[in-house]
N, CA, C and O of each residue as an XYZ file, in Angstrom:
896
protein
N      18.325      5.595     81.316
C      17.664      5.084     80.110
C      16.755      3.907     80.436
O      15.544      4.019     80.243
N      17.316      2.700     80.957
C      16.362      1.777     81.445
C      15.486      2.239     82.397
O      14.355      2.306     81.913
N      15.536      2.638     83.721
C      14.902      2.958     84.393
C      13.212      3.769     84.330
O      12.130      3.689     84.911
N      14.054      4.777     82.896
C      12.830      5.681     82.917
C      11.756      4.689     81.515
O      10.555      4.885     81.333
N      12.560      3.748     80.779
C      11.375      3.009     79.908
C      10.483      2.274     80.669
O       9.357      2.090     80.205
N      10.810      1.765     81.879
C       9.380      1.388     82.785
C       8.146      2.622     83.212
O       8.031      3.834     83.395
N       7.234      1.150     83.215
C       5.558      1.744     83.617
C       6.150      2.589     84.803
O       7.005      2.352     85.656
N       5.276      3.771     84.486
C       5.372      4.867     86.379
C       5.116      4.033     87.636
O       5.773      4.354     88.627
N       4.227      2.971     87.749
C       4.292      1.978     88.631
C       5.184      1.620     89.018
O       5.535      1.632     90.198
N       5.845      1.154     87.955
C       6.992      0.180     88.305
C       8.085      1.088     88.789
O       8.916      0.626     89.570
N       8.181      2.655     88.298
C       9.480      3.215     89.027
C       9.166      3.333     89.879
O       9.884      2.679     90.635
N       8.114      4.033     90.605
C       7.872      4.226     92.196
C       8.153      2.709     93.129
O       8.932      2.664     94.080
N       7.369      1.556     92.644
C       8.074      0.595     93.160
C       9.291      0.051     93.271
O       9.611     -0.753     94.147
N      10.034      0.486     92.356
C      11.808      0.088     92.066
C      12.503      1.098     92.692
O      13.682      0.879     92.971
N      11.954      2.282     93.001
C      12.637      3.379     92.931
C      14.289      3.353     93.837
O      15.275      4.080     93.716
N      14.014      2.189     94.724
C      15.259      1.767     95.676
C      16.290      0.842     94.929
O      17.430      0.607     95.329
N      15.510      0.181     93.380
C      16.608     -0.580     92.450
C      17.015      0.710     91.370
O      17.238      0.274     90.241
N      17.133      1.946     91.468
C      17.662      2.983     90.322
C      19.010      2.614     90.498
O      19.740      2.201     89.597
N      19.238      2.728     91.359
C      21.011      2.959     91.148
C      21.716      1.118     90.647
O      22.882      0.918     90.306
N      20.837      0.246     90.729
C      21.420     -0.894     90.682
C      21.047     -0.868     89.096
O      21.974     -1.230     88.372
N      20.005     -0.548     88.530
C      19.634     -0.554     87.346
C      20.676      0.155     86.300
O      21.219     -0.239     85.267
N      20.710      1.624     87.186
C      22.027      1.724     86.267
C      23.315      1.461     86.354
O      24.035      1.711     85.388
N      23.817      0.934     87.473
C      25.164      0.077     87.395
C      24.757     -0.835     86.251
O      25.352     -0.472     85.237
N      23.749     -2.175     85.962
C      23.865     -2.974     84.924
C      23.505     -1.864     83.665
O      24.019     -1.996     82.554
N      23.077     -1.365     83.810
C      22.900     -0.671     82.046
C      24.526     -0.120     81.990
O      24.989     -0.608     80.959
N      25.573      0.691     82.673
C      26.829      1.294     82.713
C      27.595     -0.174     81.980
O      28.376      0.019     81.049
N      27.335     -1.558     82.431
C      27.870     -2.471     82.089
C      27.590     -3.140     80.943
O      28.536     -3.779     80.483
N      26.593     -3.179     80.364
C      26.230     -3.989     79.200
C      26.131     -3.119     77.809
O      25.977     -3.615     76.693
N      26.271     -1.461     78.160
C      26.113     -0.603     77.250
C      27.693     -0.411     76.673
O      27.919      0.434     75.806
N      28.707     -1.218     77.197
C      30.330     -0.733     77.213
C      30.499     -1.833     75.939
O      31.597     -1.942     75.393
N      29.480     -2.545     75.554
C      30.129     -3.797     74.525
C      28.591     -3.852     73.820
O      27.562     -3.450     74.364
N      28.691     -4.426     72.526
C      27.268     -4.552     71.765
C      26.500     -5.851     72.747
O      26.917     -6.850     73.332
N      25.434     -5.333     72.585
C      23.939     -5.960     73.251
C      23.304     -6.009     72.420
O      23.378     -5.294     71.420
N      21.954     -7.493     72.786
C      20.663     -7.655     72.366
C      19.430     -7.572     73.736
O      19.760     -7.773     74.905
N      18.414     -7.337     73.430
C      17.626     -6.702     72.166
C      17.975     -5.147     72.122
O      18.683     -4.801     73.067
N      17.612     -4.081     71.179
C      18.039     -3.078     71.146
C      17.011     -2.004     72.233
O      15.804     -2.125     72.442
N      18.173     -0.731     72.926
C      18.258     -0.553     73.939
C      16.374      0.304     74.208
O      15.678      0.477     75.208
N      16.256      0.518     73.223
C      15.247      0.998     73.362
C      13.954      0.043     73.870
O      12.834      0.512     74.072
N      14.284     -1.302     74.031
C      12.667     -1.853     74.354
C      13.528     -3.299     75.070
O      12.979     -4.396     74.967
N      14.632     -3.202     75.647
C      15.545     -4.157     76.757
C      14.013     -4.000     77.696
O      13.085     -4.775     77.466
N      13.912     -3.014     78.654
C      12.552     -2.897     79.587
C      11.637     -3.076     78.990
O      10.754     -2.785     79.797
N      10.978     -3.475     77.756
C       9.960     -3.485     77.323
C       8.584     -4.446     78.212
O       7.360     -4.316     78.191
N       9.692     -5.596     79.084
C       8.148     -6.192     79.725
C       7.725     -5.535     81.426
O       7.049     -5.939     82.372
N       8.705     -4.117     81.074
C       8.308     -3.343     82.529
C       7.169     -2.473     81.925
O       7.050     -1.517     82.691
N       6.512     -2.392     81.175
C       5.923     -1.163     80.190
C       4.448     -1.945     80.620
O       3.517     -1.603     79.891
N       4.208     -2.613     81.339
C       2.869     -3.447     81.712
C       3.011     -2.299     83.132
O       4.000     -1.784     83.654
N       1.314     -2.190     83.480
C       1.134     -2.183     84.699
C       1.632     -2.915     85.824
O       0.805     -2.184     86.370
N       2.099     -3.553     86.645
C       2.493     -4.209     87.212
C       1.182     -5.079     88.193
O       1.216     -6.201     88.698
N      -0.225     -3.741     88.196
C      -0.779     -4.495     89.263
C      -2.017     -5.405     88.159
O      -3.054     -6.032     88.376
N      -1.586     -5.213     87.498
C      -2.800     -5.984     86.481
C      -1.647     -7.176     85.781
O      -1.704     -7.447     84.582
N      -0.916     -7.636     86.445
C       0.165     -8.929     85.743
C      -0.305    -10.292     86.798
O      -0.268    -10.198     88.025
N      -0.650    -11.280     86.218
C      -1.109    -11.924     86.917
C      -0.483    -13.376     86.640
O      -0.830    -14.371     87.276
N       0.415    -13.386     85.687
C       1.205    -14.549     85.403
C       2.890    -13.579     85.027
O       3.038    -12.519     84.418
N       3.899    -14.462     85.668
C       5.428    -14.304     85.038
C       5.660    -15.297     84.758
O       5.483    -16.276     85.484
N       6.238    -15.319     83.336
C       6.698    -16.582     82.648
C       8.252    -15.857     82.343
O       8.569    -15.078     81.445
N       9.009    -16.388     83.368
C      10.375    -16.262     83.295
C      11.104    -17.383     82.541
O      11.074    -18.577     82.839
N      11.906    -16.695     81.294
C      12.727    -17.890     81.183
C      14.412    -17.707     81.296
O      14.958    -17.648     82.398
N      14.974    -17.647     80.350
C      16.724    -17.149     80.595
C      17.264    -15.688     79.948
O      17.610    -14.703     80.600
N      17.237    -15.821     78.543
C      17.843    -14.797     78.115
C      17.395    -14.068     77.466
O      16.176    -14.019     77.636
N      17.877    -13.185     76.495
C      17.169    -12.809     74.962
C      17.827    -13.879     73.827
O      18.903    -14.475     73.777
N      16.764    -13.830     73.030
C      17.229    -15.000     71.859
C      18.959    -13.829     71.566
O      19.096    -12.614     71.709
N      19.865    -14.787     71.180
C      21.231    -13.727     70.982
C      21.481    -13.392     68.921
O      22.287    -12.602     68.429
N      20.762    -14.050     68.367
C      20.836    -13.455     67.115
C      19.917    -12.329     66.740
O      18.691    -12.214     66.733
N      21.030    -11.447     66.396
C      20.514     -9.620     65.844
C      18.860     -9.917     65.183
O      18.726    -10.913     64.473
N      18.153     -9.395     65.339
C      16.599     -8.870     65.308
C      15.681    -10.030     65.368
O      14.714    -10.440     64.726
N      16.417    -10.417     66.464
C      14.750    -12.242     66.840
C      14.724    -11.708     67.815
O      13.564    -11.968     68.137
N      15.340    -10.771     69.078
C      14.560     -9.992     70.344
C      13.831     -8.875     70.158
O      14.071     -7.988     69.339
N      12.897     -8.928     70.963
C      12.449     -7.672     70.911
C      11.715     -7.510     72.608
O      10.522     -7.419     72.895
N      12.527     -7.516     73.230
C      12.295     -7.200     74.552
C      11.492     -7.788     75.266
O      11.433     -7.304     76.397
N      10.437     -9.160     74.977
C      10.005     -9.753     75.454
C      10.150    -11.303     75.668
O      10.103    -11.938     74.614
N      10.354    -12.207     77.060
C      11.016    -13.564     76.593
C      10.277    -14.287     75.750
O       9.061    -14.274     75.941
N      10.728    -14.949     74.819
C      10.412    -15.924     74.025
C       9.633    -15.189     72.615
O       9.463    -15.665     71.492
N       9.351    -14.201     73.027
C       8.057    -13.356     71.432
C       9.799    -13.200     70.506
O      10.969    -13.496     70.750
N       9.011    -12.554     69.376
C       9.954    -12.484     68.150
C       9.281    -11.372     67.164
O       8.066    -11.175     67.129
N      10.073    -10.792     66.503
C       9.572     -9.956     65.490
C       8.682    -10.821     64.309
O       9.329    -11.503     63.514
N       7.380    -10.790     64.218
C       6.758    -11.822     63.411
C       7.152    -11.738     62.001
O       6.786    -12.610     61.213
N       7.799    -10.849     61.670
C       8.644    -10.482     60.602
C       9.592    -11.315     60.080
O       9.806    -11.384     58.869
N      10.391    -12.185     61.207
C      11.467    -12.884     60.826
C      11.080    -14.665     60.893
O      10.056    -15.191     61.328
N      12.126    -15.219     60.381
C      12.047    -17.111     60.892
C      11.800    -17.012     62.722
O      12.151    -16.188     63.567
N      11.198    -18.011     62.762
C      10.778    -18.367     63.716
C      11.900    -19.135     64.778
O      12.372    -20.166     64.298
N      12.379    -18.779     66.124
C      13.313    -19.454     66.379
C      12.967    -20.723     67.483
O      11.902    -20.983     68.045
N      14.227    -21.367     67.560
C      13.670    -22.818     67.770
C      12.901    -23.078     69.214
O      12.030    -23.930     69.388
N      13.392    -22.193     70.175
C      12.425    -22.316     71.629
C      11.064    -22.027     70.855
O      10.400    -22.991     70.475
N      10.798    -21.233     70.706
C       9.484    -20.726     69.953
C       8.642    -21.798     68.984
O       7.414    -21.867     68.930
N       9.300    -22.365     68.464
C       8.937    -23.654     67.778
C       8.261    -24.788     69.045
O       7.233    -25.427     69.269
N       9.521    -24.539     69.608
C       9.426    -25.785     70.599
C       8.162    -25.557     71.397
O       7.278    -26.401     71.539
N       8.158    -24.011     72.038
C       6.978    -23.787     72.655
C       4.887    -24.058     72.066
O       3.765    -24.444     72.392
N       5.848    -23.401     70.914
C       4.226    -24.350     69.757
C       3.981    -25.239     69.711
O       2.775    -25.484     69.690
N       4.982    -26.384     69.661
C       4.870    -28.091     69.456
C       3.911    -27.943     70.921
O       2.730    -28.194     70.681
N       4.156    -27.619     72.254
C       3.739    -28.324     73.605
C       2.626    -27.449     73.552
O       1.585    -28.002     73.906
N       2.503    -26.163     73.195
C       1.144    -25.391     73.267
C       0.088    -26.373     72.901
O      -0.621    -26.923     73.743
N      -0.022    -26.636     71.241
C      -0.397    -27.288     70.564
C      -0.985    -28.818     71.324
O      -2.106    -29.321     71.392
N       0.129    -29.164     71.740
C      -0.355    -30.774     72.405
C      -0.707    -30.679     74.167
O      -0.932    -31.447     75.102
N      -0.584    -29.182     73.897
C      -1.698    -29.236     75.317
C      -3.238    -28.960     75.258
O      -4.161    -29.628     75.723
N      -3.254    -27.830     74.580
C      -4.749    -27.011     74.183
C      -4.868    -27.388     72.929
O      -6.081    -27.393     72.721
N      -4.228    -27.758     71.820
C      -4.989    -28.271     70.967
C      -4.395    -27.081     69.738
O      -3.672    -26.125     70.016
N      -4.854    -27.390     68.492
C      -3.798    -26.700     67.304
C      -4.651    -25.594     67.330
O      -4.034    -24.537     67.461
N      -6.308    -25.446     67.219
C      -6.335    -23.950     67.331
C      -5.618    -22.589     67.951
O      -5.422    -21.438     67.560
N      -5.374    -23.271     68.986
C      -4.116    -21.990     69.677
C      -3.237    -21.264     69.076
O      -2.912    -20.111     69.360
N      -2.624    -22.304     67.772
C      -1.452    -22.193     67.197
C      -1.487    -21.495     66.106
O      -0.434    -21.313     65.496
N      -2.709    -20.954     65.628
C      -2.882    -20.486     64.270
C      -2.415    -20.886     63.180
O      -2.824    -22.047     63.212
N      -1.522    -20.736     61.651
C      -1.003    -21.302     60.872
C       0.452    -21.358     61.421
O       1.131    -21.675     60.444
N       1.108    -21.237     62.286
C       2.395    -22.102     62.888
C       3.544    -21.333     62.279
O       4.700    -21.748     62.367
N       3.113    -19.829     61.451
C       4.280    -19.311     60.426
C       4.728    -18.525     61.632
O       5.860    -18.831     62.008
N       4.144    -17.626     62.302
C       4.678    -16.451     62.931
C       3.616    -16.434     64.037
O       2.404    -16.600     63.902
N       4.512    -16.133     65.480
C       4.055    -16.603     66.703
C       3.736    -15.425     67.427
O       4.783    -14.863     67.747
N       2.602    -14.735     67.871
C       2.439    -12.820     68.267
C       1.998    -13.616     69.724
O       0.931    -14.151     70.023
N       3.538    -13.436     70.666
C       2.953    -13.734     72.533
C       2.319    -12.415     73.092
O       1.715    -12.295     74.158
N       2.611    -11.330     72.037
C       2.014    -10.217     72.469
C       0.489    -10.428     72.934
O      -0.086     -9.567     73.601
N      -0.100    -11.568     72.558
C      -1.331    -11.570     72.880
C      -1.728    -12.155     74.230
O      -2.808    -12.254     74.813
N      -0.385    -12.534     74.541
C      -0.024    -13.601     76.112
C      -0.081    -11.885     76.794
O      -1.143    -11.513     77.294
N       1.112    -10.940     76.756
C       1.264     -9.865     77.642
C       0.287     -8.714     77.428
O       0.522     -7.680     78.052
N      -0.977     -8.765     76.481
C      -2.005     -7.962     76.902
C      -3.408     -8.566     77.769
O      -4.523     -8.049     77.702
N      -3.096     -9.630     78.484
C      -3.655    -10.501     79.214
C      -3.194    -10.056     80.913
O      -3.642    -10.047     82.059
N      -2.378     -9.828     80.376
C      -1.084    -10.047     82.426
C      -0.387    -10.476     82.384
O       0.253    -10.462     83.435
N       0.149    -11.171     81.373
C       1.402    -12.205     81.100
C       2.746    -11.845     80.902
O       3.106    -11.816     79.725
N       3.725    -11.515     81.916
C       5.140    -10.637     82.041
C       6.101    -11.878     81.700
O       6.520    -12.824     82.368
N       6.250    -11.502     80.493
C       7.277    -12.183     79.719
C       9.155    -11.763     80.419
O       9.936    -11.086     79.750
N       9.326    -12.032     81.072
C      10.543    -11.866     81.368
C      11.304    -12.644     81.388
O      10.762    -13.749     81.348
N      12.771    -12.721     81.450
C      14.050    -13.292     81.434
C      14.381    -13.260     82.735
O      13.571    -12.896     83.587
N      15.729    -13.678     83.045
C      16.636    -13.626     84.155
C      17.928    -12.686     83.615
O      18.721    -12.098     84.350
N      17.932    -12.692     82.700
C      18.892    -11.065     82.212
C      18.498    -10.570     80.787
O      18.452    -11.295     79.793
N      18.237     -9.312     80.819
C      17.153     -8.680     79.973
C      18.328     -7.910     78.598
O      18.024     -6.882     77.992
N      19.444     -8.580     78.392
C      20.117     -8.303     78.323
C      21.305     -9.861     77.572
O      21.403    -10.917     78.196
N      21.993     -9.632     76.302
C      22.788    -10.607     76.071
C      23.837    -10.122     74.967
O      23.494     -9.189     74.241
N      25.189    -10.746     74.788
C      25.811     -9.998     74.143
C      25.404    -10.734     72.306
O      24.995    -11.869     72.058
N      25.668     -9.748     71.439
C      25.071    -10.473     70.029
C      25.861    -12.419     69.697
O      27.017    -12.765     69.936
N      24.994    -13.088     69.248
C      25.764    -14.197     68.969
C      26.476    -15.244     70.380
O      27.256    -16.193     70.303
N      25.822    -14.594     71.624
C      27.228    -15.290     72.415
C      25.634    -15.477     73.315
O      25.088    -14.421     73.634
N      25.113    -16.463     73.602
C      24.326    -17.060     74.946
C      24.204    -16.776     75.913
O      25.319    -17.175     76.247
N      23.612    -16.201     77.247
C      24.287    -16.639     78.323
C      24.699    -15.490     78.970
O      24.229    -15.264     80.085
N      25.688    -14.531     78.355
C      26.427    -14.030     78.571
C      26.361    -12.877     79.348
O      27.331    -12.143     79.532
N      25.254    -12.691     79.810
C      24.708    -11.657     80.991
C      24.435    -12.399     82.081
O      24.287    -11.724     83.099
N      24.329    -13.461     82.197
C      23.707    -14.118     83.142
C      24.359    -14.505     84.442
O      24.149    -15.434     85.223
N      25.439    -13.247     84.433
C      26.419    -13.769     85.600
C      25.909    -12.912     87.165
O      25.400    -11.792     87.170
N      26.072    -13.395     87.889
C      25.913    -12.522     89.132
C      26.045    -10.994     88.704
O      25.354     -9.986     88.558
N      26.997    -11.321     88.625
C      28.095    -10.082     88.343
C      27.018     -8.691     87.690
O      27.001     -7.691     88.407
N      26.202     -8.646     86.445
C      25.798     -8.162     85.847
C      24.966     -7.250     86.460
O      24.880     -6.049     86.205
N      24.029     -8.227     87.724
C      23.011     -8.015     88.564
C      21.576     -7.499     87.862
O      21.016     -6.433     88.116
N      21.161     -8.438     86.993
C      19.650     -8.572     86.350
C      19.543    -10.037     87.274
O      18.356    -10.331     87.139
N      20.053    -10.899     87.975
C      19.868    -11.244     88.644
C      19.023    -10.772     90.035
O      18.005    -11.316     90.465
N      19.545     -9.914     90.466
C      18.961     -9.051     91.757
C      17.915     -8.128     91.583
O      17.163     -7.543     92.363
N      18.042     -8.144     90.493
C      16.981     -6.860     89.476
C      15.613     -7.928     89.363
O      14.626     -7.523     89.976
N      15.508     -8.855     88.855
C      14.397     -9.449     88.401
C      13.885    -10.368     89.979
O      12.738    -10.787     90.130
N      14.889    -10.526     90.924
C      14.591    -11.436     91.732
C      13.314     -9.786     92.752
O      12.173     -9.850     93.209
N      14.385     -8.533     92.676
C      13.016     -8.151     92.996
C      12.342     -7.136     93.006
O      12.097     -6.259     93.834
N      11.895     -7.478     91.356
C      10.890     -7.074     90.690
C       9.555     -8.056     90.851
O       8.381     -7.687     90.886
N      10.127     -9.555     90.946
C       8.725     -9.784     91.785
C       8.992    -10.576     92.353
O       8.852    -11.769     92.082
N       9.499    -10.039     93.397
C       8.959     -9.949     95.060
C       8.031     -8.150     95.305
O       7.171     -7.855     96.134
N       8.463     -7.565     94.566
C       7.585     -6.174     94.871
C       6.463     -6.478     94.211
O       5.474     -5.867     94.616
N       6.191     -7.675     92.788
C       4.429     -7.640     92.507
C       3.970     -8.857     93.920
O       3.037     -8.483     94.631
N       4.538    -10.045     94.217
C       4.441     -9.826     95.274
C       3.721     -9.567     96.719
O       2.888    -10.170     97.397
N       4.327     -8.591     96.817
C       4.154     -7.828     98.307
C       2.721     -7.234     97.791
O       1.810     -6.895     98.547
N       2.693     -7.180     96.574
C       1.364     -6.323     96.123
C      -0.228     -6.998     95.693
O      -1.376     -6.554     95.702
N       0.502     -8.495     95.271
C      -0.753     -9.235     95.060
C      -0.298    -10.935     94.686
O       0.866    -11.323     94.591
N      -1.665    -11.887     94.491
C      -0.669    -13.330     94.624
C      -0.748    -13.307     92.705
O      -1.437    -12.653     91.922
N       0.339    -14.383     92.509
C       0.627    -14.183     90.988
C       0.769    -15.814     90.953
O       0.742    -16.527     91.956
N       0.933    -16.289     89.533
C       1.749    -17.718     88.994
C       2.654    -17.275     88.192
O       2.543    -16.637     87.145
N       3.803    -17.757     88.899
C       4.858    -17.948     88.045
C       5.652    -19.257     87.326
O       6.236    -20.146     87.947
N       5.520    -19.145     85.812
C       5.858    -20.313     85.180
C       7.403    -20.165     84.834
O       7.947    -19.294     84.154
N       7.784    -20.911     85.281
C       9.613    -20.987     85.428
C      10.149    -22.006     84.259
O      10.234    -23.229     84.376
N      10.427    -21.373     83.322
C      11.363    -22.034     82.699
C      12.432    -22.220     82.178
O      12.897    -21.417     81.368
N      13.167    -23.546     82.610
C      14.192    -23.581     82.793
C      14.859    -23.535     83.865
O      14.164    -23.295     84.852
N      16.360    -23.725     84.124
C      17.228    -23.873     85.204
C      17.415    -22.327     85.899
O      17.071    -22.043     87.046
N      17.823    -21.726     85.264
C      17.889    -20.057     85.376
C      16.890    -19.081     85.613
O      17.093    -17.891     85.856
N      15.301    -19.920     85.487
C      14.262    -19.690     85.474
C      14.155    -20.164     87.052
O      14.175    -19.336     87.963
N      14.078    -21.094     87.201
C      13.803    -22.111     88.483
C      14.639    -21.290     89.346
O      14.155    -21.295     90.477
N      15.518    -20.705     89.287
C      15.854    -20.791     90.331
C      16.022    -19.386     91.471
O      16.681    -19.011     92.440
N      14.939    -18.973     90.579
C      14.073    -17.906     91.421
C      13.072    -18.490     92.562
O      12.705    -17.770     93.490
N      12.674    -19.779     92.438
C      11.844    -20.531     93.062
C      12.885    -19.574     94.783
O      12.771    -18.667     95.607
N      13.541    -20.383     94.455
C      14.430    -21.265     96.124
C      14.850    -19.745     96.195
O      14.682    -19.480     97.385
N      15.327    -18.546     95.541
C      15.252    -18.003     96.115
C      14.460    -16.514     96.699
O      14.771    -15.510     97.340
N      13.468    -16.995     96.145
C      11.833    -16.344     96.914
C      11.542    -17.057     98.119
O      10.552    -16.543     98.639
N      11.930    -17.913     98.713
C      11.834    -18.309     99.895
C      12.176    -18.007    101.195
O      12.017    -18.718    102.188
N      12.787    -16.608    101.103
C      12.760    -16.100    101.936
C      12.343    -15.281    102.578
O      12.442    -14.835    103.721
N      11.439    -14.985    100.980
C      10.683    -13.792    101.189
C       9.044    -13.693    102.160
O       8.378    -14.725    102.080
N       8.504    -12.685    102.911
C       7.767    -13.241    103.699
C       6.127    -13.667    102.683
O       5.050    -14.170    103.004
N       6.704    -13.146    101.395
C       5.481    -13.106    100.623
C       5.592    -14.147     99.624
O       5.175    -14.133     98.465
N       6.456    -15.395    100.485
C       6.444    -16.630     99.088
C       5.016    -17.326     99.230
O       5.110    -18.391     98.620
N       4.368    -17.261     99.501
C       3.462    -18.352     99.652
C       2.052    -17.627     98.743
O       1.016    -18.259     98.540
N       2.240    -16.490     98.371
C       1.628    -15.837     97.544
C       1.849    -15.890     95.973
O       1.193    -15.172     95.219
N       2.953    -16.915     95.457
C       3.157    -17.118     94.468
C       3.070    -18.812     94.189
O       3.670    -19.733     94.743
N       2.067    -18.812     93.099
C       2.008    -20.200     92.702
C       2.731    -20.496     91.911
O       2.607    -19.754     90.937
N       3.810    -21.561     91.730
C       4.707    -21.980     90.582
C       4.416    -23.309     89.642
O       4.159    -24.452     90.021
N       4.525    -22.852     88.440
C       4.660    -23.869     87.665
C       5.857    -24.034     87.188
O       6.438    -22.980     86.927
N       6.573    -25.252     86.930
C       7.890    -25.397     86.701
C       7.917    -26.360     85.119
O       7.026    -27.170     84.862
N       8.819    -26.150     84.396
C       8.673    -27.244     83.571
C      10.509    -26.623     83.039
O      11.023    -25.613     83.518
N      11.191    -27.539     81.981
C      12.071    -27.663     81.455
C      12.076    -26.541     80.246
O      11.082    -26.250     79.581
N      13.690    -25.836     80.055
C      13.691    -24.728     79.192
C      13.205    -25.575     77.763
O      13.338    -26.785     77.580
N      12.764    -24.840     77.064
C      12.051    -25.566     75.253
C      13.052    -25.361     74.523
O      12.699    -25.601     73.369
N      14.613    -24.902     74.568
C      15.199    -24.628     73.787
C      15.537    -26.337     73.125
O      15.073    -27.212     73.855
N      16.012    -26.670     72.308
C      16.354    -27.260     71.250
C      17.177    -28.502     72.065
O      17.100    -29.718     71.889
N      17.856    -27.855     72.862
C      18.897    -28.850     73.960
C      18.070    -29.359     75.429
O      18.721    -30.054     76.210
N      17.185    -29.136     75.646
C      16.446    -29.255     76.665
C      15.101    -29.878     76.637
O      14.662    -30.502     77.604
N      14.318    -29.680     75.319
C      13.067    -29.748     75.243
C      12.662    -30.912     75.653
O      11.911    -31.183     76.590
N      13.265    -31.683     74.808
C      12.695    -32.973     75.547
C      12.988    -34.508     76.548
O      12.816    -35.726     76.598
N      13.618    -33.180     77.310
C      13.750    -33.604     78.730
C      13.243    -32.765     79.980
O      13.864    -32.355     80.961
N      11.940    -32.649     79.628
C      11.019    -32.263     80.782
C      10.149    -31.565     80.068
O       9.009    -31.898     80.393
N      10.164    -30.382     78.872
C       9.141    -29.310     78.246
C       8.273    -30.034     77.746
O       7.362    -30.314     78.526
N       8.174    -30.581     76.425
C       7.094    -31.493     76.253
C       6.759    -32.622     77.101
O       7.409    -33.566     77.549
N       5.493    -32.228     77.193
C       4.266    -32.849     77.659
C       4.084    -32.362     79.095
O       3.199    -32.906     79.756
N       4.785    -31.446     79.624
C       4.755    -30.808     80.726
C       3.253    -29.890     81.324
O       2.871    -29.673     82.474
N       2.620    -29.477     79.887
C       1.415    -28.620     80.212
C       1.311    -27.678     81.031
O       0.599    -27.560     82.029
N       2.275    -26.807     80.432
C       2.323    -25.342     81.290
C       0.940    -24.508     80.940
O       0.445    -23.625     81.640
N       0.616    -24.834     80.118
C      -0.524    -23.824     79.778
C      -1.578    -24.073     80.495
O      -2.152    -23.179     81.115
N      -2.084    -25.693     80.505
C      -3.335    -26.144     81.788
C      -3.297    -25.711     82.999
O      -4.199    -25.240     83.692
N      -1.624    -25.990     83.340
C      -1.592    -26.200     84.870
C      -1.682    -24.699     85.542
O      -2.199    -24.404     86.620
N      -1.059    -23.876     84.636
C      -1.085    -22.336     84.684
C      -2.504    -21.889     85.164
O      -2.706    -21.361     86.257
N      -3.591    -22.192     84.107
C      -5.006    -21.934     83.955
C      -5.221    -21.993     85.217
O      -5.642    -21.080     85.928
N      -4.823    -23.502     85.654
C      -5.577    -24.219     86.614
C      -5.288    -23.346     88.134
O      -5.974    -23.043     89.110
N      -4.093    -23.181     87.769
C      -3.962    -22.397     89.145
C      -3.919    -20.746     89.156
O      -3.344    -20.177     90.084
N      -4.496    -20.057     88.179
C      -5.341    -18.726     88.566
C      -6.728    -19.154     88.495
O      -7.570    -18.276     88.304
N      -7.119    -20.419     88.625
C      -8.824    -20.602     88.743
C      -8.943    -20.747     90.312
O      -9.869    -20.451     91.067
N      -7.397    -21.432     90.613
C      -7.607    -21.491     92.434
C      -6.899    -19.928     92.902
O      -6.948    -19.593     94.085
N      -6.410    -19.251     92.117
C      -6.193    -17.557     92.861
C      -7.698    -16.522     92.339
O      -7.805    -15.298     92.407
N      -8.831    -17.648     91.773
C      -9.508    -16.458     91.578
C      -9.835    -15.563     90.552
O     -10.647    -14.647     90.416
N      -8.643    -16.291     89.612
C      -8.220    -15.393     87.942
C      -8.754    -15.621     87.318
O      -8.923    -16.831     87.168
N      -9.378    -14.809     86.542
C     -10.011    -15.562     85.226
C      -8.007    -16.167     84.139
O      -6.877    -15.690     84.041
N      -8.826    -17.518     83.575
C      -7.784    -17.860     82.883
C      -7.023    -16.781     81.969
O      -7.247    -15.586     82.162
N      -5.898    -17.299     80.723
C      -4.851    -16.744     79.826
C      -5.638    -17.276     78.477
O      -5.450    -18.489     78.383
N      -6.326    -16.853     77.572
C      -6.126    -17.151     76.171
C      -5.130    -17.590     75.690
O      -4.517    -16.774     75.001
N      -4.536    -18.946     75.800
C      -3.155    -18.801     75.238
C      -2.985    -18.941     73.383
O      -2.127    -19.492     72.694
N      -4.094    -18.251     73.069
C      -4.218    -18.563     71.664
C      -2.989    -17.090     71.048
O      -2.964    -15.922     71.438
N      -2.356    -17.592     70.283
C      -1.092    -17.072     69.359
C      -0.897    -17.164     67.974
O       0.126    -16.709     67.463
């Protein structure tokens, strides 16, 4: 089921993570999950060779219908949740309030028809409970660590890390022979408990720009 909702790209490139893919789907399908199963892969559904930013952060939001398979986006349908807030406040006081549109309902979809691979560190969370994929154990750990290292091996990218769980893909891409092909931006998770101790005023969105202008990229619209 997961496997086959990714871009054809992406299976031929994974094709050596199938069996790990479905060990974690065998595991997270045995108890209720968020987001629903049909669009969990939803930020594999990108080309892979046209992604030119990963903005990894931790989980899926864990209350029933604020995921929808991409990190941090939301059904514009519903309240707005508080990373998402948080992420507007620093958008806003980086680039300025046009970005932000009227501030009711936040579409990042306009971030991932750019190149912008909204991903997590487990694509995958149980309803109401945080966290709760995020164990080794689960292995969306091993899954995402390499998923890009295979974009990668394939081309240089920026990756904006946020958060602890985010970060710490950094240290371990370092072994890879293709770290030096990834530019990182780092800043603090925006959730509610974190924000402002490192997210605001951090300027992920400039520094981002700034460094696909030195890979060559044309910038991200980060208008939402």
């Amino acid at each position: 089921m997961f496997f086959e909702q990714m871009h054809p790209t992406w299976q031929n490139w994974l094709a050596d993570e199938k069996a790990l893919l479905e060990s974690i789907e065998s595991k997270v399908v045995a108890a209720e999950f968020l987001p629903a199963e049909d669009v969990v892969m939803r930020a594999f559904s990108l080309d892979p060779t046209q992604i030119k930013v990963v903005l990894l952060g931790q989980d899926p939001y864990p209350t029933p219908g604020d995921a929808v398979g991409l990190a941090f986006a939301m059904d514009v349908q519903r309240r707005i949740p508080r990373s998402l807030k948080n992420i507007a406040l620093e958008l806003k006081s980086d680039l300025g309030p046009k970005f932000v549109g009227d501030g009711n309902s936040l579409d990042l979809t306009r971030w991932s028809n750019q190149g912008v691979m909204l991903l997590n560190r487990a694509l995958t969370v149980e309803s109401g409970n945080a966290g709760s994929h995020l164990g080794k154990e689960f292995g969306w750990y091993e899954f995402t660590l390499k998923a890009i290292e295979r974009i990668l091996e394939d081309h240089s990218i920026v990756l904006m890390l946020w958060g602890n769980f985010a970060k710490s893909i950094g240290s371990e891409l370092k072994t890879s022979k293709y770290f030096d092909r990834a530019l990182i931006v780092e800043s603090t998770h925006p959730s509610p408990l974190s924000a402002s101790k490192g997210f605001f005023g951090s300027k992920p969105f400039t520094r981002t720009n700034r460094a696909l202008k030195d890979l060559g990229l044309e910038p991200i619209d980060w208008s939402c």
